[in-house]
Biopython code that builds the backbone (N, CA, C, O; Angstrom):
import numpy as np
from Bio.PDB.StructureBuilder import StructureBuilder

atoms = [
    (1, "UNK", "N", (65.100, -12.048, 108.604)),
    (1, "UNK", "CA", (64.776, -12.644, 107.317)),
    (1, "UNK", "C", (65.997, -13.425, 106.841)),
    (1, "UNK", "O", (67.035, -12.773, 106.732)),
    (2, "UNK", "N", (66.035, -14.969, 106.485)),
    (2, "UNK", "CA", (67.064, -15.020, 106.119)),
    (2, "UNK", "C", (67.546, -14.998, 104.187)),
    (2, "UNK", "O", (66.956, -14.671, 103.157)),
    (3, "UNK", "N", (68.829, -15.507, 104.502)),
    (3, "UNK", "CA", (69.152, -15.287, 103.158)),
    (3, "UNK", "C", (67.932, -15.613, 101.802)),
    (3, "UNK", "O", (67.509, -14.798, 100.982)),
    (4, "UNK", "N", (67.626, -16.916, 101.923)),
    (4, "UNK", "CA", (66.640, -17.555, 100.898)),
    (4, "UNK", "C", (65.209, -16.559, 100.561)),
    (4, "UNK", "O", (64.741, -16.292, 99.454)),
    (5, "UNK", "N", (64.583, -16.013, 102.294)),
    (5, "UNK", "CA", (63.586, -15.511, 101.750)),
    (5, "UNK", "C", (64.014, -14.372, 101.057)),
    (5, "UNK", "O", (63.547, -14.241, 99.925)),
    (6, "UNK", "N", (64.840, -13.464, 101.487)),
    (6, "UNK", "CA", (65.409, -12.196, 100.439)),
    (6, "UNK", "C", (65.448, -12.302, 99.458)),
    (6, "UNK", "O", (65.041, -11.491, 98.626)),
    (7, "UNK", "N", (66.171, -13.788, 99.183)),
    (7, "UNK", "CA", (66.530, -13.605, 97.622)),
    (7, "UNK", "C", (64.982, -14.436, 96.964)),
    (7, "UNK", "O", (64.968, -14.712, 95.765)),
    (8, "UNK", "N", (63.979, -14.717, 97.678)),
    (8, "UNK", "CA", (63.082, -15.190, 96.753)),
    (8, "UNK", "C", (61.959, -14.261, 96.897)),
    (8, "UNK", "O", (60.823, -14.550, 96.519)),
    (9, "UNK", "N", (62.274, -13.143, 97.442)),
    (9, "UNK", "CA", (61.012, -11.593, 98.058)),
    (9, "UNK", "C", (61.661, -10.679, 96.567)),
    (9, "UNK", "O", (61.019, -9.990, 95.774)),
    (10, "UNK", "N", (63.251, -11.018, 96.582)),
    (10, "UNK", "CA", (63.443, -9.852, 95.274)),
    (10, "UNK", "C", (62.820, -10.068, 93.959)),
    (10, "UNK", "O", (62.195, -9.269, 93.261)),
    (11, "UNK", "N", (63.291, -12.059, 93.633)),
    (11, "UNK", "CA", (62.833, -12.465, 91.997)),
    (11, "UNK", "C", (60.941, -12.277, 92.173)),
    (11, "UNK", "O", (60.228, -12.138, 91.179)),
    (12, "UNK", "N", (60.306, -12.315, 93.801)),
    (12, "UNK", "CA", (59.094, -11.889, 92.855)),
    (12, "UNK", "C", (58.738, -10.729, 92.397)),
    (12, "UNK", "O", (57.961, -10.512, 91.467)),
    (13, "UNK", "N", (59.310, -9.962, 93.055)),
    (13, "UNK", "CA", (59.466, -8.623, 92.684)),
    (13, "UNK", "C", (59.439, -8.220, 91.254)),
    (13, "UNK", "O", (58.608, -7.620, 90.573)),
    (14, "UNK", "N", (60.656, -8.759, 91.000)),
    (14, "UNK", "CA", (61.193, -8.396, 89.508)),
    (14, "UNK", "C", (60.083, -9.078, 88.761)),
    (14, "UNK", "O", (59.587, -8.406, 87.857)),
    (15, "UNK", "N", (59.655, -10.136, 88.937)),
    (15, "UNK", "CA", (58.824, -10.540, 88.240)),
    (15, "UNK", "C", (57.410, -10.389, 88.157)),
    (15, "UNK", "O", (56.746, -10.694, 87.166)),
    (16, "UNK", "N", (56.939, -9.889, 89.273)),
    (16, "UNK", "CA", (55.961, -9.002, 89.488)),
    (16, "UNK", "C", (55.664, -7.885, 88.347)),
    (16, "UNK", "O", (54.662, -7.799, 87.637)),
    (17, "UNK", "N", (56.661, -7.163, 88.366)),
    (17, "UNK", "CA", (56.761, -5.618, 87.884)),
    (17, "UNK", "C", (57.209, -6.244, 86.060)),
    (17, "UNK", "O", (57.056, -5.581, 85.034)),
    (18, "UNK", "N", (57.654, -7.383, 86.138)),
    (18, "UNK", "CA", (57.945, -7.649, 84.308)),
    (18, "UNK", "C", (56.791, -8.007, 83.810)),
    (18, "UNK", "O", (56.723, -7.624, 82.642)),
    (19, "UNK", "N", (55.944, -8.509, 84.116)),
    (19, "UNK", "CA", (54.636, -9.124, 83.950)),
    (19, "UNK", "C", (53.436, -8.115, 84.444)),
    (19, "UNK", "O", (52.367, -8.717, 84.538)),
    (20, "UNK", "N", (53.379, -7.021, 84.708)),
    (20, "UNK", "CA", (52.316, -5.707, 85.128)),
    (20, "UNK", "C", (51.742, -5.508, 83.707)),
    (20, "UNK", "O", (50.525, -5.513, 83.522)),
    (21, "UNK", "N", (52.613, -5.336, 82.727)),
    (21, "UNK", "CA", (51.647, -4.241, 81.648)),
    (21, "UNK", "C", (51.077, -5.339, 80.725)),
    (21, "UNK", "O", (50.303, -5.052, 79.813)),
    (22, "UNK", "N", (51.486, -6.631, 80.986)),
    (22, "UNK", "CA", (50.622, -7.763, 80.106)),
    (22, "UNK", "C", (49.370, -8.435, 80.526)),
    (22, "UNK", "O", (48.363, -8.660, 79.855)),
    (23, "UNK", "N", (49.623, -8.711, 81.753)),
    (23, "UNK", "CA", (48.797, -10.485, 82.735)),
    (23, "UNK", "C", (48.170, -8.696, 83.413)),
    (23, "UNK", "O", (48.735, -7.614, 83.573)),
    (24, "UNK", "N", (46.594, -9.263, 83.668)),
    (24, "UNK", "CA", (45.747, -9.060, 84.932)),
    (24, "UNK", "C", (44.659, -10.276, 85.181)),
    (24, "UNK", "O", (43.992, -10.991, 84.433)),
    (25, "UNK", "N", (44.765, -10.191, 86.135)),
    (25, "UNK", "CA", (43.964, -11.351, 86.981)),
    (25, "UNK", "C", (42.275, -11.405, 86.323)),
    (25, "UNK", "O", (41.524, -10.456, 86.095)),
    (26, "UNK", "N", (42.069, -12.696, 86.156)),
    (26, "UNK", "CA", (40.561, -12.448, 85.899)),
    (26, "UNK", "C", (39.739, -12.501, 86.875)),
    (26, "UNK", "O", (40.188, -12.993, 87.910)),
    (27, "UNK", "N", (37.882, -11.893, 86.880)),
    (27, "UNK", "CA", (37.120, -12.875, 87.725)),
    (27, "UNK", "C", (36.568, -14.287, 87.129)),
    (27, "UNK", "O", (36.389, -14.819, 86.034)),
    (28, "UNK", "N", (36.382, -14.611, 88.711)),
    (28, "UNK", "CA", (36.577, -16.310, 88.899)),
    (28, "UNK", "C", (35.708, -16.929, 87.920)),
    (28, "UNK", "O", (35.921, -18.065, 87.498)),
    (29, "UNK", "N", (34.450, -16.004, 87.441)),
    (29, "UNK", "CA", (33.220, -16.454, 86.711)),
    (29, "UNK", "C", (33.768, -15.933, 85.214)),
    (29, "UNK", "O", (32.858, -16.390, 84.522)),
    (30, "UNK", "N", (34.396, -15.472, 84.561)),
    (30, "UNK", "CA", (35.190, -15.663, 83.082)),
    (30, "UNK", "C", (35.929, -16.702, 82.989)),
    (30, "UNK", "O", (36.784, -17.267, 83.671)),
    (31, "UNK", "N", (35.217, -16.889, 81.607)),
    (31, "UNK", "CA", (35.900, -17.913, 80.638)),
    (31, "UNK", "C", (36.990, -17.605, 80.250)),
    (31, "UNK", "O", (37.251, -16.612, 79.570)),
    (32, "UNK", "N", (37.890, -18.584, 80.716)),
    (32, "UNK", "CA", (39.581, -18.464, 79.737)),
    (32, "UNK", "C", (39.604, -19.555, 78.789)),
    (32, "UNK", "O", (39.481, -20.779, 78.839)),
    (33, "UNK", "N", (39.818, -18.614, 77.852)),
    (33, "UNK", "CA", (40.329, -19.355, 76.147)),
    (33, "UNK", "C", (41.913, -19.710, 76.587)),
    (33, "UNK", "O", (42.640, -18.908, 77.173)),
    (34, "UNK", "N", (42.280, -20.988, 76.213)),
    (34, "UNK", "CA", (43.925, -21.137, 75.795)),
    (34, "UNK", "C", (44.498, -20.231, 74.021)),
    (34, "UNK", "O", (43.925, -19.841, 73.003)),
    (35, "UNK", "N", (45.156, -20.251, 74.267)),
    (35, "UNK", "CA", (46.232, -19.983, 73.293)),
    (35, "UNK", "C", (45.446, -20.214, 72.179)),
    (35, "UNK", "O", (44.723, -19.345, 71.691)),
    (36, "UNK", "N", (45.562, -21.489, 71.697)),
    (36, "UNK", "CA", (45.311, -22.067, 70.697)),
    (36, "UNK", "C", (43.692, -21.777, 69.985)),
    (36, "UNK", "O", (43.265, -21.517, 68.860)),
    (37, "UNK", "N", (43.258, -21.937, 71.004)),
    (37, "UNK", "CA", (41.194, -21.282, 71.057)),
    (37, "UNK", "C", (41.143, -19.996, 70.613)),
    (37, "UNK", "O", (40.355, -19.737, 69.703)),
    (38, "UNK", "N", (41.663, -19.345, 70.965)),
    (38, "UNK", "CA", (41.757, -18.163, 70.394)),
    (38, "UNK", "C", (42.647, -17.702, 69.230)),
    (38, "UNK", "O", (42.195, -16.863, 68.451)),
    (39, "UNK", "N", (43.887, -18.198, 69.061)),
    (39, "UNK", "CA", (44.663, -18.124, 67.008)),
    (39, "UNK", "C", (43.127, -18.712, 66.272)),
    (39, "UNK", "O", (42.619, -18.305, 65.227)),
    (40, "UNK", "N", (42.700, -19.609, 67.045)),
    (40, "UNK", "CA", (41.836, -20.535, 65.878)),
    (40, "UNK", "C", (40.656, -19.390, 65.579)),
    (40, "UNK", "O", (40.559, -19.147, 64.377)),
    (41, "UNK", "N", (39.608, -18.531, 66.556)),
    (41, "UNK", "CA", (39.115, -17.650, 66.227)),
    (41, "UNK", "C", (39.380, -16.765, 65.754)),
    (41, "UNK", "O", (38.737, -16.384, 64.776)),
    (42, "UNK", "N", (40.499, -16.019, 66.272)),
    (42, "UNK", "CA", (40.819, -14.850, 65.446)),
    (42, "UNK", "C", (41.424, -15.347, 64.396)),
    (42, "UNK", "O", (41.753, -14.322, 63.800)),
    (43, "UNK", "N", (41.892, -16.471, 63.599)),
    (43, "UNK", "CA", (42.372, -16.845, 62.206)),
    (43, "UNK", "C", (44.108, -16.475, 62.101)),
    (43, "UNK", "O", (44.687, -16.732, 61.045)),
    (44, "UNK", "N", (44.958, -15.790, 63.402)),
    (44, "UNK", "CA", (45.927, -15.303, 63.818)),
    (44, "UNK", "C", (47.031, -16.653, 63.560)),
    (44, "UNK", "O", (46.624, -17.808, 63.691)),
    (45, "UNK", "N", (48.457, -16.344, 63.181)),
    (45, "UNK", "CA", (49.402, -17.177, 63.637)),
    (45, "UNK", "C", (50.069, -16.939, 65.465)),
    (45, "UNK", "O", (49.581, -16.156, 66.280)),
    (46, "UNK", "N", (51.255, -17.854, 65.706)),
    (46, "UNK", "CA", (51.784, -17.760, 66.790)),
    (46, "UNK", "C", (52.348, -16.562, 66.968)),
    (46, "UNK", "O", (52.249, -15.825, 67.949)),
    (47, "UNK", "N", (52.923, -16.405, 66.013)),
    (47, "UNK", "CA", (53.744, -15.396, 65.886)),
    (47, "UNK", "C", (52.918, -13.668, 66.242)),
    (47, "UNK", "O", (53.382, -12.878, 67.064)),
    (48, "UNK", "N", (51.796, -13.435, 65.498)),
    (48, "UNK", "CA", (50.827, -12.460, 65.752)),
    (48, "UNK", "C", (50.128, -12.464, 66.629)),
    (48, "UNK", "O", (49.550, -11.511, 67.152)),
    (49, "UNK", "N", (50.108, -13.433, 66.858)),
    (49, "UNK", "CA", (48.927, -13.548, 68.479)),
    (49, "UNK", "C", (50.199, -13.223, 69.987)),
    (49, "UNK", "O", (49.754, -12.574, 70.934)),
    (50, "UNK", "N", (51.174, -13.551, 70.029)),
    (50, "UNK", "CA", (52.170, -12.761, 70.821)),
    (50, "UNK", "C", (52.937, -11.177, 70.644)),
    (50, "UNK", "O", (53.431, -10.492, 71.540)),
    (51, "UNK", "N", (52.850, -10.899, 69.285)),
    (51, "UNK", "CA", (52.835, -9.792, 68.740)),
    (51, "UNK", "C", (51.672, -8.789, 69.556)),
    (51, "UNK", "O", (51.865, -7.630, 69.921)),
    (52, "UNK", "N", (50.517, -9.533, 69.710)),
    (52, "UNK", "CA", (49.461, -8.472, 69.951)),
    (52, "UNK", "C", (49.343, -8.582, 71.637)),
    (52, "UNK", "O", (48.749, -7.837, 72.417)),
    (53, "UNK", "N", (50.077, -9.704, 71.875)),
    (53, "UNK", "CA", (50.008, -9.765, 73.738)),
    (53, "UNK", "C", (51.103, -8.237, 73.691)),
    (53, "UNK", "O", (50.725, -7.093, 73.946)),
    (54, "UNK", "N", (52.372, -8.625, 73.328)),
    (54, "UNK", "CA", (53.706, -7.617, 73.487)),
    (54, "UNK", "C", (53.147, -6.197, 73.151)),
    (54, "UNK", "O", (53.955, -5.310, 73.424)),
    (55, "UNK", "N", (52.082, -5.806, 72.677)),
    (55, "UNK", "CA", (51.936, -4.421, 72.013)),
    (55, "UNK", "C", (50.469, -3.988, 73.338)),
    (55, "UNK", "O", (50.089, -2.825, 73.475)),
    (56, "UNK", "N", (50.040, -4.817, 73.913)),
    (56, "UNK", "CA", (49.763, -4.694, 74.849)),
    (56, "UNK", "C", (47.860, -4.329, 74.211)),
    (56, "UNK", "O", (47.183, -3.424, 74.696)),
    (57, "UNK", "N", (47.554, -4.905, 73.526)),
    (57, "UNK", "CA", (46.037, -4.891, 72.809)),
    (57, "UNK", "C", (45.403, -6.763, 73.128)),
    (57, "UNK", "O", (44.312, -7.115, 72.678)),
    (58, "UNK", "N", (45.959, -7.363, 73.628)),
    (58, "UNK", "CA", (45.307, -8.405, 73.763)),
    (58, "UNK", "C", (46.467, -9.061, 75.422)),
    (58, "UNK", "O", (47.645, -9.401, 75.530)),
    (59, "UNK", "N", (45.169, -8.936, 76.512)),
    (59, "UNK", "CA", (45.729, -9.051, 77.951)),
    (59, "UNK", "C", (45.880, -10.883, 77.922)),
    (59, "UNK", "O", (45.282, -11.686, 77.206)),
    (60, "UNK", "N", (46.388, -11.001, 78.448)),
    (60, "UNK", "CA", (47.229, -12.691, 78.860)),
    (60, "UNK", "C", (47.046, -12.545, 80.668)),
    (60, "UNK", "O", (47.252, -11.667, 81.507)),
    (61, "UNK", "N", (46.484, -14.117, 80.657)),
    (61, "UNK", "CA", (46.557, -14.476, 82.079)),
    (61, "UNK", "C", (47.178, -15.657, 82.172)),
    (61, "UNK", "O", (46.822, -16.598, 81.463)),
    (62, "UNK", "N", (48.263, -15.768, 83.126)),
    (62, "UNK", "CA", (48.969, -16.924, 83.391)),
    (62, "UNK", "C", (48.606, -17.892, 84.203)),
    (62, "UNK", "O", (48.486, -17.671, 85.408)),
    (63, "UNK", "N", (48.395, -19.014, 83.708)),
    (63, "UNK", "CA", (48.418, -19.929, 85.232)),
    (63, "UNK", "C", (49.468, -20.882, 84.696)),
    (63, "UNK", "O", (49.399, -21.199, 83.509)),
    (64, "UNK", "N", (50.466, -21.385, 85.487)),
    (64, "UNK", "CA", (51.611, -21.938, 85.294)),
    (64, "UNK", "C", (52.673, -21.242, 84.311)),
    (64, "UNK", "O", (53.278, -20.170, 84.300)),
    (65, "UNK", "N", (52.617, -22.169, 83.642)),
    (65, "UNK", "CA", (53.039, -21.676, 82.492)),
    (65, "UNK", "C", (52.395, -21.810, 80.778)),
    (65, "UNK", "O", (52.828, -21.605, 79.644)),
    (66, "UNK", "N", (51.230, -22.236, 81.356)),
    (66, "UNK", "CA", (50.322, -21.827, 80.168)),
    (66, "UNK", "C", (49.477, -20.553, 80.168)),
    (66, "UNK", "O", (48.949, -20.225, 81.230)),
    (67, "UNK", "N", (49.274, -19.705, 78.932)),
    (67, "UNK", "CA", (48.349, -18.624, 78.869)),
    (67, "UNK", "C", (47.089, -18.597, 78.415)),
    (67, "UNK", "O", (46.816, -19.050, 77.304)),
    (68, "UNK", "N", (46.266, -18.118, 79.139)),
    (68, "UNK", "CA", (45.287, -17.671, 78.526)),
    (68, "UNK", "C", (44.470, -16.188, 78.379)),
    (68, "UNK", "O", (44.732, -15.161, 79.007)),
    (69, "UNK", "N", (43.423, -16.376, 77.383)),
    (69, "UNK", "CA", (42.996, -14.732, 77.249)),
    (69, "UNK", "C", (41.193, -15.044, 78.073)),
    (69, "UNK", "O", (40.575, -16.106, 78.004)),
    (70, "UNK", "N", (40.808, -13.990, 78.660)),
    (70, "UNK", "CA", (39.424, -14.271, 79.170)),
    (70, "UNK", "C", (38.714, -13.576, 77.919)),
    (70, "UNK", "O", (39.290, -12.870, 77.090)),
    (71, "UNK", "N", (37.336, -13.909, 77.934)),
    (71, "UNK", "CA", (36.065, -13.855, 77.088)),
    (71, "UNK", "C", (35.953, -12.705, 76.819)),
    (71, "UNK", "O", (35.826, -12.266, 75.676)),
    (72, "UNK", "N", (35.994, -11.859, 78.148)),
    (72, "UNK", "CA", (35.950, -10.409, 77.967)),
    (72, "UNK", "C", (36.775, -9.611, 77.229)),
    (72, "UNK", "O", (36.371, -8.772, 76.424)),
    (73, "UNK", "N", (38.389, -9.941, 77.580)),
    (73, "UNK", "CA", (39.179, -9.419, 76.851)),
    (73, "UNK", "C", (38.825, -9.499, 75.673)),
    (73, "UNK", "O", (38.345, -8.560, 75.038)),
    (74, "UNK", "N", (39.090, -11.029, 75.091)),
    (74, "UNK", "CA", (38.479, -11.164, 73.532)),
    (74, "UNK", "C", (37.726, -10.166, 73.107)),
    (74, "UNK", "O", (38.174, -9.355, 72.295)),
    (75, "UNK", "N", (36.372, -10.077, 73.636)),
    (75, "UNK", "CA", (35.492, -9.445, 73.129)),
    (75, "UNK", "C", (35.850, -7.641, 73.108)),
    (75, "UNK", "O", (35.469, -6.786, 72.309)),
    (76, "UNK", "N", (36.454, -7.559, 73.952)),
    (76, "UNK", "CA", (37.173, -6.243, 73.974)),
    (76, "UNK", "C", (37.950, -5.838, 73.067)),
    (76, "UNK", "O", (37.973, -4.624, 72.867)),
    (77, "UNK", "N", (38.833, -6.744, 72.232)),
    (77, "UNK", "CA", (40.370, -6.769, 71.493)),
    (77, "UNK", "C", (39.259, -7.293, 70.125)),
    (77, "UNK", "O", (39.671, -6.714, 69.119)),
    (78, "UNK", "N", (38.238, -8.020, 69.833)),
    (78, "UNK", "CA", (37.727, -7.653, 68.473)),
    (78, "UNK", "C", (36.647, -6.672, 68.320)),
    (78, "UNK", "O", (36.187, -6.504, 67.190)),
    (79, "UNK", "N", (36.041, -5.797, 69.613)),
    (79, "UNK", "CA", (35.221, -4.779, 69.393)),
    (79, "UNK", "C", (36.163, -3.559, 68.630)),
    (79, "UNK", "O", (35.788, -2.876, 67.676)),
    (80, "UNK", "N", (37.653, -3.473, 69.406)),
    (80, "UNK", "CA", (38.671, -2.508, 69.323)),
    (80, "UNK", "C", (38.777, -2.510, 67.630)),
    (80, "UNK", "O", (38.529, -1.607, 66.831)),
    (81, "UNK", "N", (39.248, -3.895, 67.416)),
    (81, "UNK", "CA", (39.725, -4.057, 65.926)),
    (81, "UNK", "C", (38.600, -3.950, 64.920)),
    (81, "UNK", "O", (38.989, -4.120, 63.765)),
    (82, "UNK", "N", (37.269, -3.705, 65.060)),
    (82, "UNK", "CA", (36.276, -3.438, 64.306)),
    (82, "UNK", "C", (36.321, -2.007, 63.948)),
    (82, "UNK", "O", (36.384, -1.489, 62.832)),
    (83, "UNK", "N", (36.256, -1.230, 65.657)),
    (83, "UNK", "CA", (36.606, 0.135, 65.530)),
    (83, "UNK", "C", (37.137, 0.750, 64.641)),
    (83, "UNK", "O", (36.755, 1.635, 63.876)),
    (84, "UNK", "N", (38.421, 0.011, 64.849)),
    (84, "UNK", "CA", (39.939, 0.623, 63.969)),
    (84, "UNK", "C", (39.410, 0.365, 62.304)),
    (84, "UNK", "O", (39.537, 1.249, 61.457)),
    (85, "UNK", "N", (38.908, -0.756, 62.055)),
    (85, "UNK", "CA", (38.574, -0.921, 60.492)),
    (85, "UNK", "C", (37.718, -0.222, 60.474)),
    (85, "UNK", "O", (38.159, 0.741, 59.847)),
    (86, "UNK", "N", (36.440, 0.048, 60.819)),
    (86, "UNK", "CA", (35.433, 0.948, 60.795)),
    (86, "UNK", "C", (35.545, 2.663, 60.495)),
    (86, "UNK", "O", (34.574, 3.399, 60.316)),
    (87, "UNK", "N", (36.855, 3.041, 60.492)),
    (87, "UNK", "CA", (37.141, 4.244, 61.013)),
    (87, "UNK", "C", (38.577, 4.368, 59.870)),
    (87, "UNK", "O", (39.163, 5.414, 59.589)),
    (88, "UNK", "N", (38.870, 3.100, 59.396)),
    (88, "UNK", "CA", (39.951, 3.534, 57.765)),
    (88, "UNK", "C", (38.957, 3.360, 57.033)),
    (88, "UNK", "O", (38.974, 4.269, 56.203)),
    (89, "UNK", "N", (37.687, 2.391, 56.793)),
    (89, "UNK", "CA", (36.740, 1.949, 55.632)),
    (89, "UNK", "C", (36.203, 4.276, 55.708)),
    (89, "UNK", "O", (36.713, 5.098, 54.946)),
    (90, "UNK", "N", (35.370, 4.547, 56.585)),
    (90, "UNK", "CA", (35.112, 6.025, 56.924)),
    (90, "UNK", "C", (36.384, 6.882, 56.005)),
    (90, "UNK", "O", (35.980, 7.263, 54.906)),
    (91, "UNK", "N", (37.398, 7.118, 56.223)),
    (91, "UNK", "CA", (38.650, 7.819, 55.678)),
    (91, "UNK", "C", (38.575, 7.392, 54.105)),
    (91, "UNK", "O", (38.599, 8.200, 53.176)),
    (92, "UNK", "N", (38.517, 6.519, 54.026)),
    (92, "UNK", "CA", (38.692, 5.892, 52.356)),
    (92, "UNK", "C", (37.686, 6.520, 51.547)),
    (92, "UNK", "O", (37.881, 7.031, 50.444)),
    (93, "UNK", "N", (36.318, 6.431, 52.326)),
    (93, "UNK", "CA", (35.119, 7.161, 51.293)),
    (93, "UNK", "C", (35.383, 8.097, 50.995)),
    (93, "UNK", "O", (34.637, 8.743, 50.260)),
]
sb = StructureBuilder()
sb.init_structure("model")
sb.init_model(0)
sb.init_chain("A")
sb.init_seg("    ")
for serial, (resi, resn, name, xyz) in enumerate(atoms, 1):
    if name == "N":
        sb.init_residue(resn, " ", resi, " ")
    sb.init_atom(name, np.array(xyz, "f"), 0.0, 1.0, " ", f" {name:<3s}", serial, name[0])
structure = sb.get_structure()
């Protein structure tokens, strides 16, 4: 193996394993929302909509270096957040 591939077998590595608990791969037949498609639905700033990638409640898929969220997720990450309100509105009564 020489030098180059080593050192380019380690950075995917590392980068592999930095990017695990955020990005999973979609299937080929989901819709990916960009960034922006999705602040605009959820009514979210920049700032909160990476907030909720980092806390690990809304999954990110990379291609390049743009992100996106698939349909499913979405629908997953506002079923969740209904839950959660559904369940303080319950406590309050």
């Amino acid at each position: 193996m020489s030098p180059l591939s080593a050192s380019n077998e380690y950075f995917r590595a590392r980068f592999e394993t930095a990017r695990l608990d955020i990005v999973r791969a979609p299937t080929f037949t989901e819709r990916l929302n960009d960034v922006l498609a999705v602040r605009e639905r959820l009514g979210i700033s920049h700032g909160t909509f990476y907030a909720e990638v980092r806390a690990g409640r809304l999954p990110v898929t990379k291609i390049g270096a743009r992100s996106f969220v698939s349909e499913s997720d979405l629908l997953a990450y506002l079923n969740a957040s209904r839950q959660y309100v559904s369940s303080k509105i319950g406590e309050a009564a």
